[in-house]
Phi, psi and omega in degrees: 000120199276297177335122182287137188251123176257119168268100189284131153201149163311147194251055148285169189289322167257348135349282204286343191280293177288348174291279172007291180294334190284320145328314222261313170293035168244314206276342157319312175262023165072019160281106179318083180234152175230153172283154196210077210245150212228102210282140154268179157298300159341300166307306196279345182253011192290026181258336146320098157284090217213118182285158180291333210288333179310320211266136167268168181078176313133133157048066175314300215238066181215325178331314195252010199254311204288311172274028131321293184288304178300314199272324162101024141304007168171142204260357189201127169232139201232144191235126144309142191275343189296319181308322205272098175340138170321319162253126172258189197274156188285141164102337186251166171216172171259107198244034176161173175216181197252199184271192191269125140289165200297138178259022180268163168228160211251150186244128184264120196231139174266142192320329180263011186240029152292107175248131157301318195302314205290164181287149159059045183050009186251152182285179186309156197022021169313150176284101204231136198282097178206169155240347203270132178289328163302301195281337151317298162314273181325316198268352188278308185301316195276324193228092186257037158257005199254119089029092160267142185228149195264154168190135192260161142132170162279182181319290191310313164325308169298302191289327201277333188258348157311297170287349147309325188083039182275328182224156177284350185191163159210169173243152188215170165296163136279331175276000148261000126294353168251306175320329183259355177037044145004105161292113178233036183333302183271348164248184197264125162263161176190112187278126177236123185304096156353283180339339244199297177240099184277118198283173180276143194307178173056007181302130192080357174266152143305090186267174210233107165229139184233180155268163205284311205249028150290041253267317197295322198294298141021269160329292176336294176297327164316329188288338188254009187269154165233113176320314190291292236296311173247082126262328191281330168240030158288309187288332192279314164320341185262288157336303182296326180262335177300328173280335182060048177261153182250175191285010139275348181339172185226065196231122162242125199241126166240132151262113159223191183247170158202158142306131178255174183318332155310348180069024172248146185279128187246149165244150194241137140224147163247159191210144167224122202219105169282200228209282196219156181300325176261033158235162177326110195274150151306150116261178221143144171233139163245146174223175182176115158279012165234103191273028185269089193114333207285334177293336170315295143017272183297320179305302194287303201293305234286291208303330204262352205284116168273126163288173214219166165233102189259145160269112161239125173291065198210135175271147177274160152245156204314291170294057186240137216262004179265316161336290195272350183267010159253327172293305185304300164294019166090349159301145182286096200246160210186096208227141183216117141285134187240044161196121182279168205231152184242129183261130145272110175325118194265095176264013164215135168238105163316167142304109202209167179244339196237130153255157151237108222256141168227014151182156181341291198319287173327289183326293194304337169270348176278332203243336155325324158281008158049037203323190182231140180215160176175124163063077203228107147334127171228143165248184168189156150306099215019156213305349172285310213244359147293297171344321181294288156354308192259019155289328170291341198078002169271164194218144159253115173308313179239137146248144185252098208263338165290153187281354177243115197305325214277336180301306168293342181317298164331273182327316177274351165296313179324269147016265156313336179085225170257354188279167211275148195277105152285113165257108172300138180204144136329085196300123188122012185263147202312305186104026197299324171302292199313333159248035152264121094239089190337300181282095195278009259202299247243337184278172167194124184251117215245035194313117098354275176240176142231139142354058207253150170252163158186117201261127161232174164278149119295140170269128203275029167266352156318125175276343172223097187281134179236125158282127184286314238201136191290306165358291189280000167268345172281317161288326206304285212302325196293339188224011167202196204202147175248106227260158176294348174270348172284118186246148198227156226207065182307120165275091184110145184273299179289347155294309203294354211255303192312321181295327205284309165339302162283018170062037174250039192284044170225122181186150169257153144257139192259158224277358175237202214216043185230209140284347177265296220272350159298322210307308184312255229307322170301294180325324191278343197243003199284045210237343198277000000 
């Protein structure tokens, strides 16, 4: 191609930063290209303390760049795609994408408003800096003491005012803070787990938009896009219009992949989808090796979701956030534990490098005894009994985030090495970790507690009954029954063994090992 190629873009620093990258990979493939930089609405209102969701209309900061493309004052305009409408203007298309940079977004904390105890390290009622109706809807659910404030300006801009001290924090992408390779020395970074805070679809790709009867330029873009990346945000985009949402919608879609033991590809999504920013966002995981229907799929369960009247064995404490994130949707809840815990007295703490918690119940009865440690590692078993961890003033070297023991088992063997292990457990505990660990020489099992039952009836109008624990499943069963309208919800391959044990083998497990993978696993099954 002969032709010089005009590249339309906006002049922020990460703008010119993604035109730039799009340049350097066209002139790679021997290709002529120049820059254009071309102001938007967006632009012209970032002087606005003014949230978008305030604003009408659709594609701020894409609008004058797309007539551009139409008058043929430049041939290629490159967009964050998290940015772009769902739809383009007739003669133009999205004719590629780039690869994906990390799709979390990060949360940027000033040094003095850093709690560790606190979800995501930050303290209590903090100010936290955003205009996104997404990142707003999430963080209220996970943290509804924090003081939201709207905020404009590019990254850097944004980043200036955080350190002026107009806010204790603020969110931002992560991959416009690594592109731009930022000095963040002086502030509290936190990186938030995609998983968890589910980013706007297609958040960290680059889209390639042209005109439809460009048939050379077309050809071109082909050589640098990359396909895997858009089938996966094809599907969260496909998500976004089907809700007919613009990038405020209060949606957050993560798509990625894995192999499954078959060498066949499966795809996960997480999705987070409010009403409005200040109400409870739905959350949820779908996984599916046939992606034919599946944003339909998601679309249709999410639309179909109903409260429900649940059963858990488990006592809230006021603030637990599966609580109150069931409640804000009208479900009926009802948490019992139907087993108390007795702490055993730690009259020796062997010599170890490593501890290892493999539920809340473990952290507490280990540090409630106020052991002496010194210069000691800690894993645990998913973001709950990290949680636990840092109530304590611990921080965890390893969390082990999958639902499959044997798998973090693995990992965490991975992990240690020959050193020697401590594990606090519960007498009468499976030890499931304790035996993926290469070295067995190396473990030492410490009982904390024990274990007391006490079976009462429940009533059985409850639709979902959730198992913590194989325990509470053993007490549940001594005085009740699981009726045919009842759908049941294991926490865990060994709660789920317990059930099986007792001729129950229809049950979901939810895919983490907290309070978000019950909250998902209620949502997945709340649609009958």
């Amino acid at each position: 191609m002969e032709r010089k190629i005009i590249i339309g873009t906006r002049g922020s620093d990460l703008a010119l930063w993604q035109a730039n990258y799009t340049k350097d990979l066209l002139e790679e493939k021997g290709h002529q290209v120049e820059l254009k930089i071309i102001q938007t609405d967006g632009d012209r209102t970032q002087q606005w303390d003014t949230s978008f969701d305030k604003l009408d209309g659709k594609g701020f900061f894409t609008k004058e760049l797309e007539e551009a493309l139409l008058n043929k004052s430049i041939d290629l305009a490159v967009h964050s795609h998290k940015d772009l409408p769902t739809t383009s203007p007739d003669g133009l298309m999205v004719a590629g994408v780039s690869r994906r940079e990390d799709p979390s977004d990060t949360l940027l904390i000033s040094k003095n408003a850093v709690d560790e105890k606190q979800k995501f390290g930050l303290r209590k009622n903090a100010c936290v800096g955003t205009s996104s109706s997404r990142r707003k809807s999430q963080l209220l659910a996970f943290r509804p003491d924090v003081e939201l404030k709207d905020l404009r300006g590019n990254v850097p801009t944004r980043i200036n005012k955080l350190r002026k001290g107009d806010y204790d924090a603020i969110i931002l992408a992560t991959a416009g803070i690594e592109r731009l390779e930022l000095d963040l020395d002086d502030l509290h970074v936190v990186k938030l787990n995609p998983e968890e805070f589910v980013p706007a679809p297609a958040q960290g790709v680059l889209a390639w938009q042209t005109r439809e009867d460009d048939n050379e330029l077309l050809e071109v873009i082909d050589e640098i896009s990359d396909l895997d990346v858009l089938i996966k945000i094809n599907i969260e985009r496909q998500i976004l219009n089907m809700f007919d949402g613009g990038c405020q919608l209060p949606l957050g879609v993560y798509c990625d992949t894995e192999e499954d033991d078959e060498d066949r590809l499966r795809f996960k999504v997480w999705i987070s989808k409010a009403d409005a920013w200040d109400k409870q966002p739905k959350q949820l995981y779908f996984d599916t090796l046939d992606t034919d229907g599946f944003s339909d799929m998601i679309v249709d369960h999410i639309h179909a979701i109903k409260p429900k009247k649940i059963f858990i064995t488990k006592t809230f404490k006021e603030e637990d956030y599966l609580l109150n994130a069931l409640k804000r949707l009208d479900f009926e809840v009802e948490g019992k534990s139907l087993i108390e815990f007795k702490q055993i007295r730690i009259r020796e703490l062997p010599k170890t490098e490593w501890v290892f918690f493999s539920s809340k119940h473990a952290v507490r009865y280990f540090f409630n005894q106020d052991p002496k440690l010194e210069n000691v590692k800690f894993g645990c078993i998913g973001t709950s009994t990290s949680a636990e961890l840092r109530a304590f003033g611990k921080r965890a070297d390893f969390i082990g985030q999958s639902t499959d023991i044997k798998l973090v088992g693995k990992q965490f063997s991975s992990k240690v090495g020959n050193s020697r292990v401590l594990f606090p457990i519960a007498r009468g505990s499976m030890q499931s970790i304790q035996w993926q660990m290469v070295k067995r020489d190396n473990v030492i099992n410490l009982e904390v507690y024990a274990t007391l039952k006490h079976s009462i009836e429940i009533s059985r109008d409850h639709e979902i009954v959730i198992f913590t624990s194989p325990s509470n499943v053993e007490a549940y069963f001594e005085k009740n029954t699981i009726h045919p309208h009842q759908k049941i919800i294991a926490m865990g391959e060994s709660t789920g063994k317990a059930l099986v044990k007792l001729k129950h083998k229809k049950y979901s497990m939810p895919k983490s090992f907290d309070d978000l993978g019950l909250f998902q696993a209620v949502l997945g099954i709340a649609n009958y």
